[in-house]
C-alpha positions in Angstrom: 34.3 -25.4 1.2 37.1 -27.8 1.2 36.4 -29.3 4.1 35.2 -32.3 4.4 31.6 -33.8 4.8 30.8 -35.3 7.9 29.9 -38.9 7.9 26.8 -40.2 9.1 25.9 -44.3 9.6 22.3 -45.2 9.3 22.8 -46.5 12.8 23.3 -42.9 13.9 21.0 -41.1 12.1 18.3 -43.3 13.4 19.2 -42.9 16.7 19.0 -38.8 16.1 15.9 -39.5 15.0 14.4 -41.3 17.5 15.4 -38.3 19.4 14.4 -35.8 18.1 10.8 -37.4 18.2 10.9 -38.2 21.6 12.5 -35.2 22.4 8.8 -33.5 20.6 6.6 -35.9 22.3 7.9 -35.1 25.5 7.9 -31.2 25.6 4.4 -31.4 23.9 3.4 -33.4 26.5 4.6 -31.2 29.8 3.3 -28.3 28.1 0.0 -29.9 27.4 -0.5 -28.0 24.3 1.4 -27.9 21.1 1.8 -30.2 18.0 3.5 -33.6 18.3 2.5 -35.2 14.7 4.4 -33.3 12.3 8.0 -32.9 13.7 7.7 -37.2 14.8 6.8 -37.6 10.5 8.9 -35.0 9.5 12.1 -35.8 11.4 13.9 -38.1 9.1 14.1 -36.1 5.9 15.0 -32.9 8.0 17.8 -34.6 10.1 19.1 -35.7 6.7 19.0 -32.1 5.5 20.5 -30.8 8.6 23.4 -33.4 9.2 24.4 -33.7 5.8 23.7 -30.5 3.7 22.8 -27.3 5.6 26.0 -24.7 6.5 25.8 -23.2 9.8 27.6 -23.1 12.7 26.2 -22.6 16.2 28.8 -21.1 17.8 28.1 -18.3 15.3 24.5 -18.4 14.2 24.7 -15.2 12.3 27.5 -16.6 10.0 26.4 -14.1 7.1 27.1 -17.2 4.7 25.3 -19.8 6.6 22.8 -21.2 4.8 19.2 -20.6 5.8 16.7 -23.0 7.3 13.1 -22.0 7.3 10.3 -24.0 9.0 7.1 -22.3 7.2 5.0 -25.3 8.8 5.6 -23.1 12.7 3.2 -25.3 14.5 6.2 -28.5 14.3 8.4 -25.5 16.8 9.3 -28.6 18.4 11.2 -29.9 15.2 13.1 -26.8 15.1 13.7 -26.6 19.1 15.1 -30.5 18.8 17.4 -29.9 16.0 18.8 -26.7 17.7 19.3 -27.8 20.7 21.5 -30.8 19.6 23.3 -28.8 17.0 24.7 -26.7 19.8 23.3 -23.6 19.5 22.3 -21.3 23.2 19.2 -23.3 23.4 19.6 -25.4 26.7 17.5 -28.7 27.3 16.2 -26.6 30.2 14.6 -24.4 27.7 12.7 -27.7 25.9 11.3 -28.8 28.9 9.8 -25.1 29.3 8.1 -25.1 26.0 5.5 -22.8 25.5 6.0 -21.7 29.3 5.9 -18.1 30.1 9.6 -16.6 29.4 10.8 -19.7 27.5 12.9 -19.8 24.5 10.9 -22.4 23.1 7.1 -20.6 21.9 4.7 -22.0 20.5 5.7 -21.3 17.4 9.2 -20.2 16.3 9.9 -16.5 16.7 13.2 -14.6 15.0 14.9 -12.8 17.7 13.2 -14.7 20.6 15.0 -18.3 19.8 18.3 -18.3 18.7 18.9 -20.0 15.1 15.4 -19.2 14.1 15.9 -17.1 10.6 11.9 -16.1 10.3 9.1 -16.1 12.1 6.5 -18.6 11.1 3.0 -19.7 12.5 0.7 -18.1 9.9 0.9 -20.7 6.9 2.7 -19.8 4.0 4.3 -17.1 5.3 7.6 -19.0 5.6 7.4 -20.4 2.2 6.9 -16.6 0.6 9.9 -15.5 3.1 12.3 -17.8 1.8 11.6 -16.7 -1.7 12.9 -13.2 -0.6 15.9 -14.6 1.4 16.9 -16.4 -2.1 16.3 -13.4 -4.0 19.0 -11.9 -1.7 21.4 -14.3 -1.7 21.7 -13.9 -5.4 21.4 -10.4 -5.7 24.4 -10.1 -2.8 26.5 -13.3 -5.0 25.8 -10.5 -8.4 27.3 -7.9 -6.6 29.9 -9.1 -4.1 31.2 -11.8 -5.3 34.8 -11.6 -7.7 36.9 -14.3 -9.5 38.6 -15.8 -7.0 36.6 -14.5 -4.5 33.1 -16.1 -4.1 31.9 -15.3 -0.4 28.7 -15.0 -1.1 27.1 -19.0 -1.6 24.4 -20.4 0.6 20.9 -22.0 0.2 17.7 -21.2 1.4 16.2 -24.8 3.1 12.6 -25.4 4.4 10.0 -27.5 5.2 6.7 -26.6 4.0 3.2 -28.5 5.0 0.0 -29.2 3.3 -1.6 -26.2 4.8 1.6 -24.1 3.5 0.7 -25.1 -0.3 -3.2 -24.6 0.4 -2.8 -20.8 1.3 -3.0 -18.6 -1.4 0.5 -16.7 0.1 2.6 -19.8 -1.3 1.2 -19.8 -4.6 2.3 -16.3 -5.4 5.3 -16.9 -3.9 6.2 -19.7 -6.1 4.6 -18.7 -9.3 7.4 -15.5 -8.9 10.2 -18.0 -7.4 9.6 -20.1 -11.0 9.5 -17.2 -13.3 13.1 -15.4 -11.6 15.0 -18.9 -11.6 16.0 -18.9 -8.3 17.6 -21.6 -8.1 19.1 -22.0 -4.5 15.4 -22.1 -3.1 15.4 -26.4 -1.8 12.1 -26.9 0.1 10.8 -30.7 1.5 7.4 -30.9 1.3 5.9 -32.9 4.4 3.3 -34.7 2.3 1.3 -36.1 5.1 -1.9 -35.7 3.7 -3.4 -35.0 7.1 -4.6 -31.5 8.5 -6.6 -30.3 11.5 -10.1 -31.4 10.6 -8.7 -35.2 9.2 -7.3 -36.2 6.0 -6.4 -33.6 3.3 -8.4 -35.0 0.9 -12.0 -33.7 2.8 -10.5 -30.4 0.5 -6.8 -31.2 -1.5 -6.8 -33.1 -4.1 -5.0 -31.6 -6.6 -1.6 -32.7 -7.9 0.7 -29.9 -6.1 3.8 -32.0 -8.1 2.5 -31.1 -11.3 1.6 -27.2 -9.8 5.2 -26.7 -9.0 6.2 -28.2 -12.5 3.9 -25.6 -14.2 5.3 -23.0 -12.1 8.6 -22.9 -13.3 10.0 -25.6 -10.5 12.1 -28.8 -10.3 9.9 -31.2 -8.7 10.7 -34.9 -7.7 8.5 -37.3 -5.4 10.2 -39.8 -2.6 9.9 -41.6 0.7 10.4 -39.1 3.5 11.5 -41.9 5.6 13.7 -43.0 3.5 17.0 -40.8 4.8 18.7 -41.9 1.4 16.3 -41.2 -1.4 15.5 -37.7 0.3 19.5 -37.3 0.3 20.0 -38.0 -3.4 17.1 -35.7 -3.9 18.4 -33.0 -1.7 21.5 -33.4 -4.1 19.8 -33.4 -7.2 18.2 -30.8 -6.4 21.0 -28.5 -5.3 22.6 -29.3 -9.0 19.3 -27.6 -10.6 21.0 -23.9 -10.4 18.4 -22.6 -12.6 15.1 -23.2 -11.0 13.9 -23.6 -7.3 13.2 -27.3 -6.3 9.9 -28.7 -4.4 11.0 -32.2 -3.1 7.6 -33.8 -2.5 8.3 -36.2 1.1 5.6 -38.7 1.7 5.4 -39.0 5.5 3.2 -40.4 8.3 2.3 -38.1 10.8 3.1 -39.2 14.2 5.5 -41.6 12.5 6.0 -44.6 15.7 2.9 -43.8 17.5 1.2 -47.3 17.6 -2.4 -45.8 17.5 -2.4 -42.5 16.3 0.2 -42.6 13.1 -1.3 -41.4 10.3 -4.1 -39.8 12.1 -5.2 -36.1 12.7 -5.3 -36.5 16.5 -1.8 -36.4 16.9 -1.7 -32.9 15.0 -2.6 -30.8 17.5 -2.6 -32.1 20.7 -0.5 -34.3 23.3 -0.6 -38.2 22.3 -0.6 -38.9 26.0 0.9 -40.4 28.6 -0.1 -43.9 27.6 0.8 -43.2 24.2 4.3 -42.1 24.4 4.8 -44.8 26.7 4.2 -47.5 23.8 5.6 -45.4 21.1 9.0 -45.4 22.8 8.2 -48.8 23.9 8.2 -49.6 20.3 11.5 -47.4 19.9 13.4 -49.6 22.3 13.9 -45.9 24.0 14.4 -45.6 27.9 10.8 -44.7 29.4 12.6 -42.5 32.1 13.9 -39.9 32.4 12.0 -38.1 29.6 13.8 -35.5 27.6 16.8 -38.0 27.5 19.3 -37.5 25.0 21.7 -40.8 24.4 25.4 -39.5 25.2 26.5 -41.3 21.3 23.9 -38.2 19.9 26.1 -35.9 22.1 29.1 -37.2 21.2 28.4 -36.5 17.6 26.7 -33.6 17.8 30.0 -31.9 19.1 32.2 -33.2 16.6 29.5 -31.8 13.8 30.2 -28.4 15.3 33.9 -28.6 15.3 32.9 -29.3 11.6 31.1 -26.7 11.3 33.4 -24.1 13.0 35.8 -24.9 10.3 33.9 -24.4 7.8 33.2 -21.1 8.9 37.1 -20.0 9.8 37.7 -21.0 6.7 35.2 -18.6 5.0 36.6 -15.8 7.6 39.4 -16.7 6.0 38.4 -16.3 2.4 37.0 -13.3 3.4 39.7 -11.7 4.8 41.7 -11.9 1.5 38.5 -10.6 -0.1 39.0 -7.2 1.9 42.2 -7.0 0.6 42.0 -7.5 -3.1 38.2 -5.5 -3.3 38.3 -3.1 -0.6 35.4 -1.2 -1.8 33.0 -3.6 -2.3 34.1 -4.9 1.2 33.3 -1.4 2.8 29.6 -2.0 1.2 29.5 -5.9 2.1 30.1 -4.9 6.0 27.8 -1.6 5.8 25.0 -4.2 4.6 25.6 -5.7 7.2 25.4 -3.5 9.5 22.1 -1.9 8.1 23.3 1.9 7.9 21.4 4.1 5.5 24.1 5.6 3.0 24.7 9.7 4.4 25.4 9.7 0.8 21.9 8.5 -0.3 20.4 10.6 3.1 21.8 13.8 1.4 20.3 13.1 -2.2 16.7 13.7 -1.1 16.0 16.6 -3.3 14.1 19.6 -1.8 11.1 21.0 -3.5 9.6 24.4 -4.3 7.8 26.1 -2.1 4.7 27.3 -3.4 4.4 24.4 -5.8 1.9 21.9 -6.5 2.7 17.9 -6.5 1.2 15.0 -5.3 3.2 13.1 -2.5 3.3 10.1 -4.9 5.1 12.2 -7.1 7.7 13.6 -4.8 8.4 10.5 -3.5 9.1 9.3 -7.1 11.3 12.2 -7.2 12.8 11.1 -4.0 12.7 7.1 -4.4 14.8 8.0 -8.0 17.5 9.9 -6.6 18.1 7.5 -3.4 18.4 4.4 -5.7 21.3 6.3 -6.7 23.8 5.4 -3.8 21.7 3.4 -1.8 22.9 0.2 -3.2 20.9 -2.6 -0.9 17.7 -0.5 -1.5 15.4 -2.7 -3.6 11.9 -3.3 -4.0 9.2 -2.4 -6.3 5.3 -2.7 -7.3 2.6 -5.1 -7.1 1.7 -4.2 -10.9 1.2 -0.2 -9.9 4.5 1.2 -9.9 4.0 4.3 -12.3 0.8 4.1 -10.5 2.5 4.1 -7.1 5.3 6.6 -8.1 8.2 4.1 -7.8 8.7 3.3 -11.5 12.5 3.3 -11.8 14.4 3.3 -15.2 16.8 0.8 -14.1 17.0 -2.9 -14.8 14.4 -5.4 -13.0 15.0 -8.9 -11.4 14.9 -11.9 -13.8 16.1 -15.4 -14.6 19.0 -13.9 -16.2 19.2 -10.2 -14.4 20.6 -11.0 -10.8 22.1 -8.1 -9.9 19.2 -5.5 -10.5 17.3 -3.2 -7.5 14.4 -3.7 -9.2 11.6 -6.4 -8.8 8.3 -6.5 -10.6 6.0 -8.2 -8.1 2.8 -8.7 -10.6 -0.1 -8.7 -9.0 0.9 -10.7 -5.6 0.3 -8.1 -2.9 0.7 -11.0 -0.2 3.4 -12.8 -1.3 5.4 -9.4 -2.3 5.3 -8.2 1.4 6.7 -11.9 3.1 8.9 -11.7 -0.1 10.1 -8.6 1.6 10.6 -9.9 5.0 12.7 -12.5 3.2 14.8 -9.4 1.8 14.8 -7.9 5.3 16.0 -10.3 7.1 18.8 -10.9 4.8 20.0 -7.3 4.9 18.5 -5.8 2.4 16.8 -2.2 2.5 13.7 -3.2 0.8 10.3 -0.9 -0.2 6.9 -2.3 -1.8 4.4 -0.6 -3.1 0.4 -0.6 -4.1 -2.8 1.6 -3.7 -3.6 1.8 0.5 -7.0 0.0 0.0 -4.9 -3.2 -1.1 -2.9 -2.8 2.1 -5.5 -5.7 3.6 -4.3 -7.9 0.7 -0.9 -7.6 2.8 -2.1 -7.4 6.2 -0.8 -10.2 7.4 2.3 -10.5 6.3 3.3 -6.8 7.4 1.9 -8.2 11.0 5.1 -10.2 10.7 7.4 -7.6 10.1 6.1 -5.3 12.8 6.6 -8.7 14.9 9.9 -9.2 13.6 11.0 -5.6 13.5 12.1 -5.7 10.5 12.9 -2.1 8.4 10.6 -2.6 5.4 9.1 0.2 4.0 5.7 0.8 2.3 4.7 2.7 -0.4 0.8 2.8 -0.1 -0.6 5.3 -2.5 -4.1 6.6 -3.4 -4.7 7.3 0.2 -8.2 8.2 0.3 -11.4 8.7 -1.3 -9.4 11.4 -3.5 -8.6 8.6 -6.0 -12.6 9.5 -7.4 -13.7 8.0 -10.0 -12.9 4.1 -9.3 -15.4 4.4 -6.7 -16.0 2.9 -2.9 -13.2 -0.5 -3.6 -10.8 1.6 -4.6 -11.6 4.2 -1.8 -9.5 3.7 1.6 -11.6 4.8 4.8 -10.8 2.2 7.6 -6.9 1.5 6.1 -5.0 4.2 7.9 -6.2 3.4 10.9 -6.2 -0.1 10.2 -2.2 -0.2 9.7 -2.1 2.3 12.9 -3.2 -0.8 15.2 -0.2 -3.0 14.5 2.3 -2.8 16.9 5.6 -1.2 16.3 4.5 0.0 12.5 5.2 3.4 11.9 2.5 4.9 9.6 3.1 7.9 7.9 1.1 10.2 6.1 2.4 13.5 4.9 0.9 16.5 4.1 3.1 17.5 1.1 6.2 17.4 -1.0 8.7 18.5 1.7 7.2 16.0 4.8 7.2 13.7 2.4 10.9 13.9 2.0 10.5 13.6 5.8 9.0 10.7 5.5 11.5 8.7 3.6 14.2 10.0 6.2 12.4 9.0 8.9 12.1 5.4 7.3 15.2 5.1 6.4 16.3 5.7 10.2 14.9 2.5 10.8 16.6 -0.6 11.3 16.1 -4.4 12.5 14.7 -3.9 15.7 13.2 -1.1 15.3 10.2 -1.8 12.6 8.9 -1.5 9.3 7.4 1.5 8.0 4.0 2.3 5.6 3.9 6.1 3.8 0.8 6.8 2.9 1.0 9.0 -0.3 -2.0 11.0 -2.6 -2.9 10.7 -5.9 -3.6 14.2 -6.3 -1.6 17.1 -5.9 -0.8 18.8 -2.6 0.5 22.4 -2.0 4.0 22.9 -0.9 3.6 24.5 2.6 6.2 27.4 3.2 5.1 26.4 7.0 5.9 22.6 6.6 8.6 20.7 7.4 11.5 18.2 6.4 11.9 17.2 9.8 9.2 14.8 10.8 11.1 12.3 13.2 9.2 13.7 16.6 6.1 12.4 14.8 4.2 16.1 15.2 4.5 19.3 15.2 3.6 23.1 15.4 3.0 23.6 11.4 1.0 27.5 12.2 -0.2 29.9 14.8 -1.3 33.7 14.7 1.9 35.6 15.8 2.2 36.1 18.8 -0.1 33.7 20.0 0.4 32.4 23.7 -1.1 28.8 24.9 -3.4 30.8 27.0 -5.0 32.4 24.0 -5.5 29.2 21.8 -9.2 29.3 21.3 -8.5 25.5 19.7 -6.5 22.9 17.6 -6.5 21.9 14.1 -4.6 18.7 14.0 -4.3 17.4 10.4 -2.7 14.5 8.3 -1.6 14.5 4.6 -3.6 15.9 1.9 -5.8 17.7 4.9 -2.8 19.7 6.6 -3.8 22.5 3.7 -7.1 22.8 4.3 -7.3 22.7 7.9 -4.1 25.9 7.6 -6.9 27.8 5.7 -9.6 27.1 7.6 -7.4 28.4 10.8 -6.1 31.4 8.6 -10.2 32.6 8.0 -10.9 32.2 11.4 -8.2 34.2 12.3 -9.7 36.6 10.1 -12.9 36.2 12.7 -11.3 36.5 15.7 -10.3 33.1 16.6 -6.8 32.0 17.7 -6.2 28.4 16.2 -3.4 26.6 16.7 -2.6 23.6 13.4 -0.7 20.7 14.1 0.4 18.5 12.0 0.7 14.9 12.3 2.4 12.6 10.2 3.1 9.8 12.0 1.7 8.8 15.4 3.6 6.7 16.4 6.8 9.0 16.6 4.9 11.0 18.7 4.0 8.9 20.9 7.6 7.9 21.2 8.1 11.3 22.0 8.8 12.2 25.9 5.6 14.2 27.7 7.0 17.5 27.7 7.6 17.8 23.9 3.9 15.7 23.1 2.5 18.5 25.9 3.8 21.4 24.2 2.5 20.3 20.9 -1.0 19.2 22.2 -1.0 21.9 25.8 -3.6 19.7 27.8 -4.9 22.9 28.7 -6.3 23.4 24.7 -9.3 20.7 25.0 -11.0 22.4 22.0 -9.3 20.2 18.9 -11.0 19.3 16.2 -8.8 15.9 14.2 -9.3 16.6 9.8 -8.4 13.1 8.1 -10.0 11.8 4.8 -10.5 8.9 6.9 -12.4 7.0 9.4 -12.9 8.7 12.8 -11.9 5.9 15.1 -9.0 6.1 17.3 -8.4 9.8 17.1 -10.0 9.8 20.6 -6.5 10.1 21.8 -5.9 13.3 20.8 -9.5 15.4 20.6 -13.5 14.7 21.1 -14.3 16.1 17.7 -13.5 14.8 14.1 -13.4 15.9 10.4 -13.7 12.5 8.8 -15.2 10.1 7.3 -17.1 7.5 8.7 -19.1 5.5 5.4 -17.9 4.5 2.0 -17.1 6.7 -0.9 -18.7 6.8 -4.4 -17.8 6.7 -8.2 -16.9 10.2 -8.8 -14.5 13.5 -9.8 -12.2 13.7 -6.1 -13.1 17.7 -5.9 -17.2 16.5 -6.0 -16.8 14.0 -3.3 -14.5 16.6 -1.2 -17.5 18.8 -1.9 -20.4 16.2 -0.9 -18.7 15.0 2.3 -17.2 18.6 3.3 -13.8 18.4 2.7 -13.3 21.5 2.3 -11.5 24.9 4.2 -15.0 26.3 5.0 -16.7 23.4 5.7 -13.6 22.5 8.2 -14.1 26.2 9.7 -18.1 25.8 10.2 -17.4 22.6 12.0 -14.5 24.1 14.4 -17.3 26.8 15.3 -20.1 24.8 15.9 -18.1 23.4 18.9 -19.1 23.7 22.4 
């Protein structure tokens, strides 16, 4: 950008600093709850970041080149909140004195989509640090693609702040072993090196040298005063210059930095310092004890000529980007549909249809279908934690390196954790993207998929090897509890379809799905599944009517069969020989719960008439939580074995006649 950088005197940044700590202290302190320590130590270095390096604007706070600030270490909220506030974004002092108040803009910990100029949301450590790996890998893939001579509108940094407790968790550590190996070079994270945590000093547990880590992971890594607003700005610097690896500035701080008696001490981690305290600390401050919350009118003053700053910096790129539409009209078309999130009708279209009659695994068919959407759905990326023929989402295409920036393709290794906040970090910048591992190492994600559903953010799982089917690998590779694990997060759609042509469904039904809305897991076998004439393409209502003897009125049901994935075929014969006996069985099949649920009553009612109470549920799964829809349940309650699939279907009844005894033997 040609404009120019805004000046900042020592005298003013101090005085920003001062209140931003003050400004922490306080809301911590109505609230009575929250975390004082680490925005007080950590608010030098990060006003040096934000006043003389980070792009934004917060008159438009989803700039699409803004550069991104993530605060991985959520408990300091407070940081954040300050810094927002004073930068001018829609976050009122009204709201800081409500923090963590019922309704407030200012929770506990920063949420996306609650709080405006919050990019992720971060609480659970390391999260944010994995995240902002994915928003980097974005940022170049979008620069590879978009960006012309002449015509660069694609250009921003990913920023954060990352804690002790962010480099202990196992999440960061993938993330940055992946961040070192792919180069990514825009990634510029402070590292609040306190050296305190919860239960006292960090070295009760953390000794290691996380400087030489970081070196050995690929990194550019540098160690300086985080007080010292200077050396973290020449780092800051440096740092951006380092285009070919991400940079890990190491900022030694004091927590609580200007509390007389509890600097430097776990006690003002996580909890109030007091009214006594905060009385000498801004004593020591030369800071006016009443009112609290104040902000000095010179900090006002200069916050609003740093937003006229930054709205100029922004026109200008509006600017740049308006001549961009008119030498590259095309790619512009795709720049603004990226933004916008829409699915490709194009790429909607290509999902191939597949024989009826046929045999194939839903793994396969969604290869089949994952191959021919790459095709002209140019934001969809993703890949495999170290599974993907495995998984069916091998792709013949270039893959995501140091020197590859442009590719859909991103081999995860074996980092289930880190690969699903890596895709939250894709999300949230835009990007369609879809991981993929077996279903039993779905736990290894859990957490991080929590935070999509949280966010709503349209990520898509490919979780295959659904059930004890896989055989042979035995019980910990078996999934029992999984399915219904994933079905208790909030706003995940889980899908599991019962052959080639739902699972074509499936896929459409994801792909529906955009921020706001949710991510999405299908659940896909290893072994093959017939092609049911009866099934459907269409599963967006969640469930339906797959079979019923002709002719067959509600009245006459004598039951319901209602079936997921590799079970829909069985529990179809089983109703087809009891038909053969006299028995009028209705099989539904049921994909995805949630869809249905979303469903109004009289469409969930014709599907499941209340006045049918005989249902029996079939899933290769456990048994809990199909109360919902039935009293009695085909499942599987206990661990698998080490064995051939077909001898374990055999050995715990998964079978059409074993399916048929059990529908008889009910009262």
């Amino acid at each position: 950008m040609s404009i120019p950088a805004r000046p900042i005197t020592p005298e003013y940044h101090a005085l920003l600093v001062d209140t931003i700590k003050t400004l922490a202290m306080d809301a911590v302190q109505q609230a009575n709850s929250g975390h004082p320590g680490m925005p007080m130590g950590a608010a030098n270095m990060t006003a040096t970041l934000w006043t003389r390096f980070l792009k934004h604007d917060p008159a438009e706070p989803s700039w699409p080149d803004r550069d991104r600030f993530v605060l991985s270490a959520g408990h300091g909220s407070m940081l954040l909140y300050a810094l927002l506030h004073l930068s001018g974004y829609d976050l009122p002092l009204s709201e800081i004195r409500r923090f963590r108040q019922w309704g407030s803009k200012t929770p506990g910990h920063p949420e996306f989509g609650h709080t405006v100029g919050v990019e992720v949301t971060t609480g659970p450590l390391g999260t944010g640090f994995a995240t902002g790996v994915g928003m980097a890998i974005a940022e170049r893939w979008m620069a590879a693609r978009f960006n012309r001579p002449g015509h660069r509108i694609v250009d921003h940094y990913t920023y954060g702040v990352v804690s002790d407790g962010d480099l202990m968790e196992g999440i960061s550590a993938e993330a940055a072993s992946l961040a070192g190996h792919l180069g990514l070079g825009k990634i510029v994270y402070l590292y609040d090196d306190n050296q305190i945590s919860i239960d006292g000093s960090t070295d009760i547990s953390f000794t290691e040298d996380t400087v030489a880590r970081f070196a050995a992971y690929g990194w550019h890594v540098c160690r300086v005063d985080g007080h010292d607003p200077e050396a973290v700005a020449e780092a800051i610097a440096a740092a951006r210059a380092e285009t070919g690896r991400p940079s890990l500035i190491a900022c030694r701080t004091v927590i609580g930095e200007g509390s007389p008696n509890k600097a430097g001490k776990s006690s003002s981690h996580g909890a109030p310092l007091g009214v006594d305290e905060i009385a000498a600390t801004k004593s020591g401050m030369n800071w006016p004890q009443e009112p609290p919350f104040y902000v000095p009118q010179q900090i006002i003053d200069g916050e609003r000529e740093a937003r006229e700053l930054a709205r100029k910096r922004r026109l200008e790129w509006e600017e740049s980007l308006a001549r961009y539409r008119a030498a590259e009209p095309a790619l512009a078309a795709e720049f603004d549909a990226l933004l916008r999130g829409e699915a490709p009708k194009a790429a909607l279209q290509s999902i191939p249809d597949f024989e009826i009659g046929g045999s194939l695994a839903s793994r396969k068919a969604g290869a089949a279908i994952l191959k021919a959407l790459v095709q002209h759905h140019p934001t969809l990326i993703g890949g495999s934690a170290d599974l993907a023929g495995s998984n069916g989402v091998a792709l013949d295409l270039p893959a995501q390196s140091a020197t590859e920036h442009g590719a859909n393709v991103i081999h995860f290794g074996v980092r289930e954790h880190g690969m699903a906040a890596i895709a939250n970090g894709l999300a949230l910048h835009g990007m369609r993207p879809y991981v993929a591992t077996f279903l039993v190492f779905s736990d290894f994600m859990r957490g991080a998929v929590r935070l999509a559903a949280l966010m709503r953010l349209p990520v898509i799982y490919v979780l295959s090897h659904d059930s004890f089917w896989v055989g042979e690998d035995g019980p910990t590779h078996q999934p029992i509890e999984h399915a219904m694990a994933l079905r208790l997060i909030p706003d995940l759609y889980v899908i599991r379809p019962g052959d080639a042509r739902e699972t074509a469904g499936a896929w459409r039904l994801a792909l529906s799905r955009k921020t706001g809305d949710g991510p999405t897991a299908i659940l896909v076998t290893r072994q093959d599944l017939p092609t049911l004439s009866e099934s459907s393409t269409d599963i967006s209502r969640g469930a339906y009517v797959l079979w019923e003897p002709e002719g067959a009125a509600v009245d006459t049901l004598d039951g319901i069969l209602v079936a997921t994935g590799s079970e829909l075929a069985l529990a179809l014969s089983a109703a087809k020989s009891l038909e053969a006996q006299g028995k009028s069985l209705r099989v539904v099949s049921m994909p995805c719960w949630e869809a249905f649920e979303a469903q109004p009553q009289d469409y969930r009612e014709s599907v499941l008439p209340p006045a049918v109470r005989r249902r029996l549920t079939v899933e290769a799964g456990t048994t809990l939580g199909w109360g919902r829809y039935a009293d009695a349940h085909h499942g599987i309650d206990h661990f698998g074995a080490s064995a051939p699939g077909s001898e374990l279907a055999e050995h715990f009844g998964f079978s059409a006649e074993a399916i048929a005894a059990h529908f008889l033997s009910l009262a």
